[in-house]
C-alpha positions as CSV (number, residue, x, y, z in Angstrom):
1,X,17.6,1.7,-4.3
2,X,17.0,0.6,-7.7
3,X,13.2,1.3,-9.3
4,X,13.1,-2.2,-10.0
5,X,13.7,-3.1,-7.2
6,X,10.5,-4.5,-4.6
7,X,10.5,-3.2,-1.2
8,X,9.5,-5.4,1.5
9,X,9.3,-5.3,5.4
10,X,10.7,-8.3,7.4
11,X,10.3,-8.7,11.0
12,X,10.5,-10.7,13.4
13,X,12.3,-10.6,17.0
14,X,14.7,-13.5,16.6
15,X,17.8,-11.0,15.4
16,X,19.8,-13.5,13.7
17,X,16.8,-15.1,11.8
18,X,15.5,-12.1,10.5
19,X,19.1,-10.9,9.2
20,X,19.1,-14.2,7.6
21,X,16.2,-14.2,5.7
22,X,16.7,-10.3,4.9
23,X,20.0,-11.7,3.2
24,X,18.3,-14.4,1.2
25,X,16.0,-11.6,0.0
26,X,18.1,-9.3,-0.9
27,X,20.5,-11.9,-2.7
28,X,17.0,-12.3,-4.8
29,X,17.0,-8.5,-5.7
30,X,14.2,-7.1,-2.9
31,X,15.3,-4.0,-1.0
32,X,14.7,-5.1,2.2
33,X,13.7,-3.3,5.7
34,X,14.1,-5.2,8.9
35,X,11.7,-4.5,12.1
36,X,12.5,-6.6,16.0
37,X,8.9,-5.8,17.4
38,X,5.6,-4.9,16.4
39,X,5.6,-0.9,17.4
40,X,8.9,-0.6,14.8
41,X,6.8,-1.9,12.4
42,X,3.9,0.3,12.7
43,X,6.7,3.2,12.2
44,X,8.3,2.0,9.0
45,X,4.5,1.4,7.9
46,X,3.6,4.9,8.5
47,X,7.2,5.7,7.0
48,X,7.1,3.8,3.4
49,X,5.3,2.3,0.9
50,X,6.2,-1.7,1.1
51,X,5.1,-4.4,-1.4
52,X,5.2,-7.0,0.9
53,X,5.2,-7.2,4.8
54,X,6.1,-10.4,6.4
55,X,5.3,-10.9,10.0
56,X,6.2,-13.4,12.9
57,X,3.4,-13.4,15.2
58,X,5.5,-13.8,18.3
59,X,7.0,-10.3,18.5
60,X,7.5,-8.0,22.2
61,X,5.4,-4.6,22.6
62,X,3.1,-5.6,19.8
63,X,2.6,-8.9,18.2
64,X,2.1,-9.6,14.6
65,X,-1.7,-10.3,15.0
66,X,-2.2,-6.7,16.8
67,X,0.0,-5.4,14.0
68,X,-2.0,-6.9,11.2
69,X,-4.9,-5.6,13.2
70,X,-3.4,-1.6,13.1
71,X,-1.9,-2.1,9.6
72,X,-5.3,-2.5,8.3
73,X,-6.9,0.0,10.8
74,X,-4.7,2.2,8.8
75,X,-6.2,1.3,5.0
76,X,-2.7,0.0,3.9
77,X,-3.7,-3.1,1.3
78,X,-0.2,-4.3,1.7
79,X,0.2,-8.0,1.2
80,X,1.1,-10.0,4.8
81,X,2.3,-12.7,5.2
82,X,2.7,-14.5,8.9
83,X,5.7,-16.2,9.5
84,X,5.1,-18.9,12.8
85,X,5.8,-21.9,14.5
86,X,2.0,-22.0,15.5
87,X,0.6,-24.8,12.7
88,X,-2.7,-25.3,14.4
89,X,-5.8,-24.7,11.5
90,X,-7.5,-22.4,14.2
91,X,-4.6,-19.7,14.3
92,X,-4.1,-19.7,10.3
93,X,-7.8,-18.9,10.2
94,X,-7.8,-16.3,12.9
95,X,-4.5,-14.5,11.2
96,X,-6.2,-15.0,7.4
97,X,-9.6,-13.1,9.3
98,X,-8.0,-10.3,10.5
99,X,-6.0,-9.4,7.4
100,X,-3.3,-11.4,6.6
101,X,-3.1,-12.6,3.0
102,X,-1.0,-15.7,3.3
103,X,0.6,-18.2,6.3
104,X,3.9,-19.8,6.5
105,X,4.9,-21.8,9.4
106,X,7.9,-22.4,10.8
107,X,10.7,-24.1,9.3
108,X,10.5,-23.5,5.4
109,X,12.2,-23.8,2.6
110,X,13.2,-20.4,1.1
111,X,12.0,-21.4,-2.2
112,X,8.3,-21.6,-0.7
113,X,8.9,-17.8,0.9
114,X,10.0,-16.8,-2.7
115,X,7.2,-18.7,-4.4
116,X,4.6,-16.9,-1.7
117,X,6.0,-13.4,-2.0
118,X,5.7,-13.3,-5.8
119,X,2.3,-14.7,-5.6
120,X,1.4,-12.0,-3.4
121,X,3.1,-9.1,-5.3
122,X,1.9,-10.4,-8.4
123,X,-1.6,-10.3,-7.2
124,X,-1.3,-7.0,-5.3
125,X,0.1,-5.3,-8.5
126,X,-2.7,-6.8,-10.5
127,X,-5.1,-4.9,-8.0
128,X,-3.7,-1.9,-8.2
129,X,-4.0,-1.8,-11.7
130,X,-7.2,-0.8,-11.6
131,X,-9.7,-0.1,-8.7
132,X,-13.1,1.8,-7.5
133,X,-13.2,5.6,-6.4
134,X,-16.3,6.4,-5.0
135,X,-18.7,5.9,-8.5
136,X,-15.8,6.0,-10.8
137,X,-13.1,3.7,-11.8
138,X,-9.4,4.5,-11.8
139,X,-7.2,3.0,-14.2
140,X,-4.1,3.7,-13.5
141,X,-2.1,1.9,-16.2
142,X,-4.2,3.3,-18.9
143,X,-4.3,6.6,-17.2
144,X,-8.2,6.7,-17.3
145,X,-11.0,7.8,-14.9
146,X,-14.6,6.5,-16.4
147,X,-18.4,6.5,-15.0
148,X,-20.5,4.7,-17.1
149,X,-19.4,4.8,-20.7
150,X,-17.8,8.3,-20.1
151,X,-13.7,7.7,-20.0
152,X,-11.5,10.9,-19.9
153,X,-8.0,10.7,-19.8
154,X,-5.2,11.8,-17.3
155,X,-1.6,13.0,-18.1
156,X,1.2,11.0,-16.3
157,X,1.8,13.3,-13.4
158,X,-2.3,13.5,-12.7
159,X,-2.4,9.8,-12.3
160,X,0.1,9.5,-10.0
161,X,-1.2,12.6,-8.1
162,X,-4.7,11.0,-7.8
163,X,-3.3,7.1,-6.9
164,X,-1.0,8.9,-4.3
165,X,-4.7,10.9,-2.8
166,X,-6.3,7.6,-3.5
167,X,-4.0,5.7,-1.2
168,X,-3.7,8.4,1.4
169,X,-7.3,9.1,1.8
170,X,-7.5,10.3,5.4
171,X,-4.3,12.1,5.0
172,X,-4.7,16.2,4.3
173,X,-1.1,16.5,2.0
174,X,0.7,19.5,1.5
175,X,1.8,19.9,-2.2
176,X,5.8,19.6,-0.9
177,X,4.6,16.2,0.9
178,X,2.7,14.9,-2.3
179,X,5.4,16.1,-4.3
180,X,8.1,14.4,-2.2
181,X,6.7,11.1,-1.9
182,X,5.8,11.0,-5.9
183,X,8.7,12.8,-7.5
184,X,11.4,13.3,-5.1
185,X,10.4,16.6,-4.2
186,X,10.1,18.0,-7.8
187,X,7.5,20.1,-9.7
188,X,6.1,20.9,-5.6
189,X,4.4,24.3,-6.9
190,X,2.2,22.2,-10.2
191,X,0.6,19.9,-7.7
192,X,-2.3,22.7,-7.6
193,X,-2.3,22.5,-11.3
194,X,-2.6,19.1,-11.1
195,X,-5.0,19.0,-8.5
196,X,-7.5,21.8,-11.1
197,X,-7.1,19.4,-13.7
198,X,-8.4,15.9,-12.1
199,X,-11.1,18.0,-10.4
200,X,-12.4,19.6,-13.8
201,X,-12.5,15.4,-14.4
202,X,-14.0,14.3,-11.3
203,X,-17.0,17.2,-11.9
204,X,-17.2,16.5,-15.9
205,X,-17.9,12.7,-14.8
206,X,-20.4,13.6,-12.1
207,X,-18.2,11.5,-9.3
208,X,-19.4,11.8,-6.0
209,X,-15.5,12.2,-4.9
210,X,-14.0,15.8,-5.0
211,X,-10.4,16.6,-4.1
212,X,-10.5,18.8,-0.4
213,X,-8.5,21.9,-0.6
214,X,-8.3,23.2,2.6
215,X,-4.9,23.4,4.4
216,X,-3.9,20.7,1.8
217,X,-5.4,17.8,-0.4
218,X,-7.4,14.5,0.3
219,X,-10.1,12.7,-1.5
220,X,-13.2,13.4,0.1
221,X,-16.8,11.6,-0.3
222,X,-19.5,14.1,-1.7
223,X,-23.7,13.2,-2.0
224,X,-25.1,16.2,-3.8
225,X,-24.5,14.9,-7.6
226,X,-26.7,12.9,-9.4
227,X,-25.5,9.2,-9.6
């Protein structure tokens, strides 16, 4: 897959629609996974890191409503958006309430799917940018942690160690898993190095978030510093 590429998750039990639409979005540059019921697409959730999901509600084993439901049990922010033949106001208001970013009924134009995923990414990548830990901000573009006026800065490699911990808080990581998902598998034995370095941040800000080091890494909530 190229790095440029978007990753996105398609399903939806009708076999020939879904390989249809997975061609249109992969003729538009998105590297594309394809799920036929709601249990395969809580695997490749739990599996991979998507930009986009896009569900039809009308799916065997679990439907896309359940699956919004789990997806967000889970803490994935992953923008969804529900494909269905169901236009009545009630049901897009019950699938945007439970999680769902965005509705699309059945037919549509491609062009609208395209329009609505890029709105979506867009907006999800603008999110990311910069967001809340505990009683610090992270910014990861500008590789920053701050509390108050206080900014310190993080090397490349510590950002993306924290935004992976960030995003897998109720995960305890090995370093080879962290290492794997970030870099491929490389530089495995500096993610305790790593790790040292962002805590001697979190403690110098006074965050009420330290890294847990037992049998692994997470991110866990701590109330004994003064905020």
């Amino acid at each position: 897959m190229e790095d440029n590429k978007e990753k996105i998750l398609l399903a939806d039990d009708v076999e020939e629609l879904a390989k249809s639409i997975g061609k249109i979005l992969k003729n538009h540059n998105y590297d594309v996974d394809i799920a036929f019921d709601g249990l395969e697409v809580m695997k490749m959730v739990k599996e991979n890191k998507y930009d986009c999901i896009i569900l039809d509600i009308m799916m065997p084993n679990m439907n896309g409503i359940e699956a919004v439901k789990e997806i967000r049990n889970l803490r994935v922010n992953t923008p969804i958006i529900m494909l269905t033949a169901r236009d009545l106001v009630e049901d897009k208001v019950y699938g945007l309430d439970i999680g769902a970013n965005d509705y699309l009924t059945k037919p549509f134009e491609k062009d609208e799917l395209l329009a609505r995923i890029r709105v979506q990414t867009r907006m999800n990548n603008e999110r990311e940018e910069k967001y809340r830990i505990g009683n610090i901000i992270f910014n990861k573009k500008s590789l920053e942690i701050s509390k108050d006026s206080v900014i310190l800065n993080l090397n490349e490699k510590e950002a993306q160690v924290l935004d992976f911990l960030v995003k897998n808080q109720k995960c305890q990581a090995s370093k080879e898993e962290i290492s794997q998902k970030i870099w491929n598998g490389e530089d495995y034995e500096k993610i305790p190095l790593y790790v040292e370095f962002i805590q001697e941040k979190l403690i110098a800000l006074n965050a009420n978030i330290r890294i847990n080091e037992d049998n692994g890494y997470r991110l866990d909530n701590i109330y004994n510093v003064n905020l």
